[in-house]
C-alpha positions in Angstrom: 11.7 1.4 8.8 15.0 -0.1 6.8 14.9 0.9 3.4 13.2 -1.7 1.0 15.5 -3.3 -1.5 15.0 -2.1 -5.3 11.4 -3.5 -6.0 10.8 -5.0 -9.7 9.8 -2.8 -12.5 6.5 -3.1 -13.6 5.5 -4.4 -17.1 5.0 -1.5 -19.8 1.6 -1.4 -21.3 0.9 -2.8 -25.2 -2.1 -2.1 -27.2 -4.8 -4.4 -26.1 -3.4 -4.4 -22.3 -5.6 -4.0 -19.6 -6.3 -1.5 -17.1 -8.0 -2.3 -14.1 -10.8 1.0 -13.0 -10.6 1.4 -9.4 -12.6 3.8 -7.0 -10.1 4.0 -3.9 -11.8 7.3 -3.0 -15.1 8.9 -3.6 -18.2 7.8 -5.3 -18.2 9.5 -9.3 -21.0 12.2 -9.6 -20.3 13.1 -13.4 -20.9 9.9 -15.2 -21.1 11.5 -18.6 -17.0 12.1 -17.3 -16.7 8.8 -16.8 -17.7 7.3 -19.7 -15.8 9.8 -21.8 -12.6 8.7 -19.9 -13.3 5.2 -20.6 -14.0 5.6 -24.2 -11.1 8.0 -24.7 -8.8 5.1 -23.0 -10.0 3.1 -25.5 -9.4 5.0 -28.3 -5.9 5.2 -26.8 -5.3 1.3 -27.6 -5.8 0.5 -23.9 -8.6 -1.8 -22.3 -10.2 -0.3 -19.0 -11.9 -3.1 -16.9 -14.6 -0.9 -14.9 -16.8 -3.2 -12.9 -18.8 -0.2 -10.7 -21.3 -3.2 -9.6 -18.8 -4.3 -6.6 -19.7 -1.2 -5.1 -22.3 0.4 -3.2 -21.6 4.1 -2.7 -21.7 5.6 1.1 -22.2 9.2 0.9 -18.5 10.9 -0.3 -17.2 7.2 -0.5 -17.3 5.1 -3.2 -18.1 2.1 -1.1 -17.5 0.7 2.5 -13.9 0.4 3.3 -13.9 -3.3 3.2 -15.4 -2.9 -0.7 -13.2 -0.6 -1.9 -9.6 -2.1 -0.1 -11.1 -5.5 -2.1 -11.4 -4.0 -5.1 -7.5 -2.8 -4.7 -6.5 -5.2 -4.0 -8.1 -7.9 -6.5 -7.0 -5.7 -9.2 -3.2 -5.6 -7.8 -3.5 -9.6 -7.6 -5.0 -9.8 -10.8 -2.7 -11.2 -13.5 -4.6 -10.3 -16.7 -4.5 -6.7 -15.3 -1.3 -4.8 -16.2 -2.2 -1.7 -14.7 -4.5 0.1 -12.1 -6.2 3.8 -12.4 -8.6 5.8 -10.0 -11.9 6.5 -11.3 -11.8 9.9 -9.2 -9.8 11.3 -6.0 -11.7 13.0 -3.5 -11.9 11.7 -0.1 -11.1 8.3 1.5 -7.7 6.0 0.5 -6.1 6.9 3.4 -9.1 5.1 5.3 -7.8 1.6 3.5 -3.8 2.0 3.5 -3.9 -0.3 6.4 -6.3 -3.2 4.4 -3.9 -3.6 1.6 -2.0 -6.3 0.5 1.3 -5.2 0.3 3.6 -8.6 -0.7 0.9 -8.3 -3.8 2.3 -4.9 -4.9 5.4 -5.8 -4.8 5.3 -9.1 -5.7 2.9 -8.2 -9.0 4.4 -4.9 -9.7 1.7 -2.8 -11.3 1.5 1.0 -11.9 -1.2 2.7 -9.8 -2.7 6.0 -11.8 -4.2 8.8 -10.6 -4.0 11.8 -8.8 -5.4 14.2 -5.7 -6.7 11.8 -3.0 -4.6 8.9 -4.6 -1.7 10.8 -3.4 -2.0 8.7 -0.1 -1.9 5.2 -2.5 1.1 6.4 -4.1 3.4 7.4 -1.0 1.6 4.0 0.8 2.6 1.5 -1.2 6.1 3.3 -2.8 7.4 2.8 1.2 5.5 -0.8 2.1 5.8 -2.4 -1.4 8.7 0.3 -3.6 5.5 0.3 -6.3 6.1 3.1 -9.1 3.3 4.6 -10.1 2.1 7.9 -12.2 0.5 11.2 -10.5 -1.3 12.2 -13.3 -5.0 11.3 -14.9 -7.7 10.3 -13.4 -10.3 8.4 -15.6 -13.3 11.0 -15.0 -10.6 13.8 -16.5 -8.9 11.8 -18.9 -11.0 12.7 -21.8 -9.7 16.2 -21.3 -6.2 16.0 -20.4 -5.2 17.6 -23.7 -2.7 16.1 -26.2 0.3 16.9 -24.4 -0.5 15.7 -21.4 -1.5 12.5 -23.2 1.5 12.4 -24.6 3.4 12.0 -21.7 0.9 9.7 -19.9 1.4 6.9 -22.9 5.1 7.6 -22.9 5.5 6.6 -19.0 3.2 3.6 -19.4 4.8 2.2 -22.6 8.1 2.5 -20.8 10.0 5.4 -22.1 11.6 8.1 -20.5 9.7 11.5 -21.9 11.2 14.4 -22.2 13.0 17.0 -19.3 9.5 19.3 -18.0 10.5 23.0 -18.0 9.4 24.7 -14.3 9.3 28.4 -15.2 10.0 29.9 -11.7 13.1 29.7 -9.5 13.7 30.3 -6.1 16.9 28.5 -5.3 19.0 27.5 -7.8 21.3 24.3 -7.6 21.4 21.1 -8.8 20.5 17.6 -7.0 18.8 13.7 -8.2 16.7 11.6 -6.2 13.3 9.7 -6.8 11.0 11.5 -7.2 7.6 11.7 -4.7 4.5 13.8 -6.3 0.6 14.6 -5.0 -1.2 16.6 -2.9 0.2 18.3 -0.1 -2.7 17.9 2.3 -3.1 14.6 1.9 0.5 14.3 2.4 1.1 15.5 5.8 -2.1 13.7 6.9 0.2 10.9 6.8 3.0 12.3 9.1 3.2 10.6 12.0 1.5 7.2 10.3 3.4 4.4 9.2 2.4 5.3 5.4 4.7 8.1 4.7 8.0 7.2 3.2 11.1 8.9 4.1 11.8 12.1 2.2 15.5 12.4 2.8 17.0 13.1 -0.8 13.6 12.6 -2.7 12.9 15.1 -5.4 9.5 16.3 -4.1 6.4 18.0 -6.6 3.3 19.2 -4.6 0.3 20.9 -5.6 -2.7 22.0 -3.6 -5.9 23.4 -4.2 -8.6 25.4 -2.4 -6.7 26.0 0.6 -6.4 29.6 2.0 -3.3 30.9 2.7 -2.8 30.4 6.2 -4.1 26.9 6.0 -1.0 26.4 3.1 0.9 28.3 6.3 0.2 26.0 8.1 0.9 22.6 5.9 4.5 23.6 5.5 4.9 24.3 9.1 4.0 20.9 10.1 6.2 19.4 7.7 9.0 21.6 8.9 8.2 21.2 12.6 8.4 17.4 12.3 11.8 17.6 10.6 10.8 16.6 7.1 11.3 19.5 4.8 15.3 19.5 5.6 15.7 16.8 4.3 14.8 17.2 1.0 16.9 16.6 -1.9 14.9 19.7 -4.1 11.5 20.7 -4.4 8.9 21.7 -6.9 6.1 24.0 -6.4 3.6 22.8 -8.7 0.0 25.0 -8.8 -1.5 26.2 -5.8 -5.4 27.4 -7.2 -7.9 28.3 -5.8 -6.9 30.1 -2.7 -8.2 33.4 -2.9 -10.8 34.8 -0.4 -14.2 35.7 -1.8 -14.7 38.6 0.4 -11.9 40.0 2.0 -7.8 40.3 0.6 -5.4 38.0 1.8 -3.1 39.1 4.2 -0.6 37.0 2.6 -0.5 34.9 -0.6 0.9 31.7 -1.6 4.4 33.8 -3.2 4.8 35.1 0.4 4.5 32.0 2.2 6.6 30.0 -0.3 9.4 32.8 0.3 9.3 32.2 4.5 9.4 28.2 4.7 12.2 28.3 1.0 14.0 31.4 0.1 16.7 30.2 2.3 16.4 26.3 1.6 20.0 24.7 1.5 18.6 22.5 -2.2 17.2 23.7 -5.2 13.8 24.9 -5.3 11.5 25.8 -8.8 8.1 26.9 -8.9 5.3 26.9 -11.1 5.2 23.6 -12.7 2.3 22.8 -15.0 1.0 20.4 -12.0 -2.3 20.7 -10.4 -6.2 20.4 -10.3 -7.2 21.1 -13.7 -7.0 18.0 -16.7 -4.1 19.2 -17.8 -1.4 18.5 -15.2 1.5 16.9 -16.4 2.3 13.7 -15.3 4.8 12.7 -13.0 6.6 8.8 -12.3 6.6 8.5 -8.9 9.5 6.4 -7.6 11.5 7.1 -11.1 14.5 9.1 -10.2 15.2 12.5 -11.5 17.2 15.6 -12.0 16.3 18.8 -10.6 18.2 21.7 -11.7 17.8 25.4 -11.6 19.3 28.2 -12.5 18.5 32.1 -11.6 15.4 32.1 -14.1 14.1 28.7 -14.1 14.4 24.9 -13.3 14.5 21.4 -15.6 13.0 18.2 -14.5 14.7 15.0 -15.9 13.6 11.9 -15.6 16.6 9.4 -15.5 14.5 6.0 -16.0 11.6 4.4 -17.1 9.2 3.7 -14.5 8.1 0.1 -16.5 9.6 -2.1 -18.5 
């Protein structure tokens, strides 16, 4: 696929503006979450637009495919909506990349928020459509991101560049700039060898993962390696890797080791450790913005060069 041509900024968000509430992904469990999100969106001079009635929850998902690709897609055609965030992530938007309406999302440039599962909404429509959008809050964790993480979230939606994220571990120090792709890196290489992943050549990549034993995270990087991919990165960030430890036995190896095989030789700069991952207080990240990574012998700097809205 030819490169897009540089796609339109989206519009910053005012006080007042509205947000359109999605559910791309799976059906919310924890309302009392919800409801705090909402409200603490609220309080953040923002306007969610939550309309759960358009949906009739099937199991993990928050609706039939056909529901929850409308509901997408009515909110990125919606002109009194100037943004779009995921209720929750889970399991499912990769089941509706092919139902959306991409000459909308480019044509109505709009920033799509969330995180986890959204990871697959984000890379979709940042090759089809060159949409920015923020890997960051969802609305059920909003309410708990923390002030910091806050911070940064209303600085990338109001249109300002925040300040350079310190990453506290290095593994190959260097210098490089490229836009910058986030999310999870299952969901990722599920779309390797799909027409949804965009090309990674220079891109500044941040991946996080969660709940995956070690030789499953093995096994992750040696796809993306074996289908060519992970040479062609510009730089890398490790961001959290959680909940991989074995209840009952030791690991043979641990996320550290595996890192070291598939980056301790990588030919671009490589940081680990960045305050990215499943817990509320992830930083967020402007996918589609372009960056500077650098890193020295004892730690690496994430810039962001521009705004990802105007």
């Amino acid at each position: 696929m030819a490169p897009l041509a540089p796609a339109p900024l989206p519009f910053s968000l005012d006080p007042g503006d509205t947000i359109s509430i999605v559910a791309p992904s799976s059906a919310v469990r924890e309302h009392k979450r919800l409801k705090q999100g909402l409200a603490a969106l609220t309080a953040a001079g923002l306007n969610p637009d939550w309309r759960p009635k358009k949906l009739r929850a099937q199991g993990y998902l928050a609706g039939s495919d056909w529901e929850r690709a409308t509901m997408l897609n009515r909110a990125m055609r919606d002109p009194a909506s100037k943004a779009i965030m995921a209720t929750r992530g889970g399991y499912g938007a990769m089941r509706i990349l092919d139902r959306l309406d991409y000459p909308a999302a480019r044509g109505q440039p709009k920033l799509l928020i969330g995180f986890s599962d959204i990871t697959a909404l984000h890379l979709a429509l940042y090759r089809h459509a060159g949409a920015k959008g923020i890997s960051g809050p969802l609305v059920t964790d909003f309410a708990k991101a923390g002030p910091r993480a806050q911070a940064r979230f209303l600085a990338l939606v109001r249109g300002e560049v925040p300040p350079p994220l310190d990453v506290p571990g290095a593994m190959r120090t260097g210098l490089a700039e490229g836009p910058l792709l986030a999310g999870n890196l299952a969901v990722l290489v599920r779309l390797v060898g799909t027409p949804f992943l965009p090309a990674l050549e220079g891109a500044i990549l941040v991946v996080e993962e969660v709940h995956e034993a070690p030789y499953r995270i093995d096994a992750l990087f040696a796809q993306l390696r074996l289908a060519g991919l992970l040479q062609r990165l510009g730089g890398l960030v490790l961001g959290a890797f959680t909940g991989w430890e074995p209840r009952n036995r030791p690991p043979t190896r641990t996320p550290a080791d595996i890192f070291a095989d598939y980056f301790g030789d990588a030919p671009y700069p490589v940081a680990t450790g960045l305050h990215y991952g499943h817990f509320p207080s992830r930083l967020p990240l402007g996918i589609g913005a372009r960056v500077r990574l650098e890193v020295t012998t004892k730690r690496g700097t994430l810039t962001m060069l521009e705004p990802i809205c105007e």
